[in-house]
C-alpha positions in Angstrom: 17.0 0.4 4.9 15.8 -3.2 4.3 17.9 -6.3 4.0 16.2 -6.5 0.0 18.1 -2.7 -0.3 21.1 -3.8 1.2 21.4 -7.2 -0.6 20.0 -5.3 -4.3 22.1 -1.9 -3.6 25.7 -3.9 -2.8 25.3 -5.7 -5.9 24.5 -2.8 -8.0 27.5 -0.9 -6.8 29.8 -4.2 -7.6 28.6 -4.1 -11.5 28.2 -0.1 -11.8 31.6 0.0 -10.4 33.0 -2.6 -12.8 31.1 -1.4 -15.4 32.7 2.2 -15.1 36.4 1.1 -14.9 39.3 0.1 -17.2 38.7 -2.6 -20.1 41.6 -4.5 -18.0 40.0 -4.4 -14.9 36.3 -5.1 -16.0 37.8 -8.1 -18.2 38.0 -9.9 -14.8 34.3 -9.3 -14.3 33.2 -10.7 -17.3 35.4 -13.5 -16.8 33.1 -14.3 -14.0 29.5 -13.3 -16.0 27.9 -16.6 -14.2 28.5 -15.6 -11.4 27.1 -12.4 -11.3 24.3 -13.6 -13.1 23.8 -16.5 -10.5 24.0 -13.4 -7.6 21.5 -11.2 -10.0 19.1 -14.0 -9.8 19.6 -14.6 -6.4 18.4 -11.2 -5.7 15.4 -11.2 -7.8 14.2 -14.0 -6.3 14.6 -12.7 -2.7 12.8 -9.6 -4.0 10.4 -11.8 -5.9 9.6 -14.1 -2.4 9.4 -11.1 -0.2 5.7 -11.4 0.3 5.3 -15.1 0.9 8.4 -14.7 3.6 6.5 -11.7 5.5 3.1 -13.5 5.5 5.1 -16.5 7.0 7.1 -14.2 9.2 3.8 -12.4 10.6 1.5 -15.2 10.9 4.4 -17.0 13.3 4.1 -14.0 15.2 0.9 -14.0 15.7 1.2 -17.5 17.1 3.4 -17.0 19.0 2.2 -13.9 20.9 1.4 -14.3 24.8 -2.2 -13.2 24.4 -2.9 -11.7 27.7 -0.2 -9.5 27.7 -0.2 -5.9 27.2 3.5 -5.0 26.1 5.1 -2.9 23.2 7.7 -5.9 22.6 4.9 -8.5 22.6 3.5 -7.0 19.4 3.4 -9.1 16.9 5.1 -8.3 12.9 2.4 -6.3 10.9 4.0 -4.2 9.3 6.3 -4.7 6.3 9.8 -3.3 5.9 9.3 -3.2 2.0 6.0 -2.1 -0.3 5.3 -3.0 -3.9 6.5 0.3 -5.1 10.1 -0.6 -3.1 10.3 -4.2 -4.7 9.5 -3.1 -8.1 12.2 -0.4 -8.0 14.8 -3.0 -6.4 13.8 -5.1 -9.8 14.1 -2.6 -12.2 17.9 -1.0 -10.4 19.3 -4.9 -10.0 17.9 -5.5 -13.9 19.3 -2.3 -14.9 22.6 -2.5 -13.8 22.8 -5.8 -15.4 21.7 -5.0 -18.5 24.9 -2.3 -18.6 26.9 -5.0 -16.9 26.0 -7.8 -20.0 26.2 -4.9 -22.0 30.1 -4.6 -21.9 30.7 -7.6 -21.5 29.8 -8.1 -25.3 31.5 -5.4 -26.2 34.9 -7.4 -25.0 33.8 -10.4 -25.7 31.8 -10.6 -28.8 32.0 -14.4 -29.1 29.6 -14.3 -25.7 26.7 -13.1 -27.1 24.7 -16.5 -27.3 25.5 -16.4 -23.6 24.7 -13.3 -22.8 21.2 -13.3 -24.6 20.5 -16.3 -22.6 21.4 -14.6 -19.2 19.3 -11.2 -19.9 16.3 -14.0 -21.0 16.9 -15.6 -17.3 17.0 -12.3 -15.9 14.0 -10.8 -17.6 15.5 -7.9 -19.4 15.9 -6.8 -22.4 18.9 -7.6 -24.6 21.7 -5.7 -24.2 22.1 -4.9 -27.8 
């Protein structure tokens, strides 16, 4: 599993899980909507920057490679950890559960709307509505 699975998956199990509890309990949550929204964009943009970090990543490798020596640990990064096919589907899961996560939290909240259409804007999703 890749640090983009880790990073997308523990988010997406903090929202699902709030999103499938008590009204009393998720009322905390959408007490803190920024933030979650602020931790759903920091995901997309590490999933969004994964490419420009691996070229980076590979071609200091290859720098940095003793070029005489024949050694399995001397290889340098070539292969990525994450495809397109992985990055798209870490998109669409993070957007997904947010758009159920913005979702309720109008549904408590009704006055939060505006807000809320502005986050799923910033997040690239669809409105929750």
């Amino acid at each position: 599993m890749s640090y983009i699975d880790d990073l997308a998956d523990s988010l997406i199990k903090v929202v699902s899980t709030a999103c499938g509890g008590h009204e009393t309990a998720f009322a905390g949550y959408a007490a803190n909507r920024e933030f979650w929204v602020a931790e759903a964009i920091h995901v997309l943009e590490v999933i969004n920057g994964y490419q420009q970090r691996f070229e980076r990543m590979s071609e200091a490798s290859m720098a940095h490679r003793e070029p005489n020596l024949i050694d399995w640990s001397n290889d340098p990064i070539t292969a990525q950890s994450s495809n397109a096919g992985d990055l798209s589907r870490a998109r669409r899961r993070v957007r997904d559960a947010m758009r159920r996560f913005l979702s309720r939290c109008v549904k408590i909240a009704p006055g939060s709307l505006d807000a809320v259409m502005e986050d799923c804007r910033t997040l690239g999703i669809p409105t929750p509505i």
